[in-house]
N, C-alpha and C positions, 0 to 999 in steps of 0.2 A: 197899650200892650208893649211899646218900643221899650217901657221899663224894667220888663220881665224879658227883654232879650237874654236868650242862651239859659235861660229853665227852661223845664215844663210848669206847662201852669195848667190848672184847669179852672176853667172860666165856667164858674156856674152862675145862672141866672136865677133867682127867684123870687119872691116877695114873704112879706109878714102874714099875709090872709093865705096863704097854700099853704092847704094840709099836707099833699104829696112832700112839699118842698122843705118845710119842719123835719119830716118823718125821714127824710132823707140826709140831714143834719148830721146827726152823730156821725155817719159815714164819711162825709167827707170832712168831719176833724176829725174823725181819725186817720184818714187815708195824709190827712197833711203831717198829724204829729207823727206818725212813720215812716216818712220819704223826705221828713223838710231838711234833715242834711244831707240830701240825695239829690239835690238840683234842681226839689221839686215844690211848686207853690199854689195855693191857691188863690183866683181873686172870684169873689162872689160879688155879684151883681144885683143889686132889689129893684125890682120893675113898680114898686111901690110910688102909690100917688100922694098918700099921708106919711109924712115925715116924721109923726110922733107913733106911730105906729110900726114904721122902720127899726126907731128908737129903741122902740118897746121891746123889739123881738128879737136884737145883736142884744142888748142886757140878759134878755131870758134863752138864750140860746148861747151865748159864751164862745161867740167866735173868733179864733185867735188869728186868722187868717185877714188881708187885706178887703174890708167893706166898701163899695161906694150905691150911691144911688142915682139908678140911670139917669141922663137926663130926657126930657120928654120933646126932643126938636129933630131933624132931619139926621142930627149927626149922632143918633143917640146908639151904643150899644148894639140892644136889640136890632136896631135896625139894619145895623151894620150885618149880625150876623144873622141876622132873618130868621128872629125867632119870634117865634109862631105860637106857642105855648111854654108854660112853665111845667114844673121844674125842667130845664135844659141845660145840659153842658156841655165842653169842650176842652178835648185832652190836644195843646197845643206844645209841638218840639222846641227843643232852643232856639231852632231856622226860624219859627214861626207858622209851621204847615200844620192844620187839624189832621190828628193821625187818631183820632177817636174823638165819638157824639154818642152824649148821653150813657156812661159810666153809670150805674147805679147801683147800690147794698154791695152785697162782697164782690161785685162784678168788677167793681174799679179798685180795690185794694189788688186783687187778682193779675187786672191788665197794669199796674202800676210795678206788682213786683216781677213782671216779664221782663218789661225795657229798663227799670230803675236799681236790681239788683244783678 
């Protein structure tokens, strides 16, 4: 996260096998292609254990926004921010404080053009 000092970012968690978390997709590209010269970024997170399956799913979902895949040890993500199920997110300031959890459908384009416009 120290990379994304001074955006916002929203840190979404999800995997290739969650249907919620597909279904939820379009939203947050688009909530990135109309805020990203706004200060605003996304990084998404796959809780994903199969790696060709990760693969599979940034191909067929087209996301233009920053991918990684958590890692699965004490220092992982999720763990960090204690999440507990998916799909989960976090609307973090440029300080770094979570000033919003779990954004979802027009809910976060919404809270995005409050603080962002």
């Amino acid at each position: 996260m120290s990379d994304y000092k001074g955006k916002y970012v929203l840190l979404d968690f999800w995997a290739s096998w969650c249907g919620p978390c597909r279904k939820e997709m379009p939203h947050v590209k688009a909530a990135f292609e109309n805020f990203k010269q706004k200060n605003f970024t996304v990084l998404a997170v796959s809780i994903d254990k199969d790696s060709k399956a990760w693969t599979k799913a940034l191909a067929e979902e087209n996301m233009p926004f920053t991918q990684v895949l958590d890692s699965k040890d004490d220092q992982s993500a999720g763990k960090r921010y204690m999440v507990e199920a998916i799909p989960t997110n976090f609307l973090i300031d440029p300080n770094g404080v979570i000033i919003a959890k779990n954004l979802r459908g027009a809910e976060l384009e919404k809270y995005l053009k409050t603080i962002l416009n």
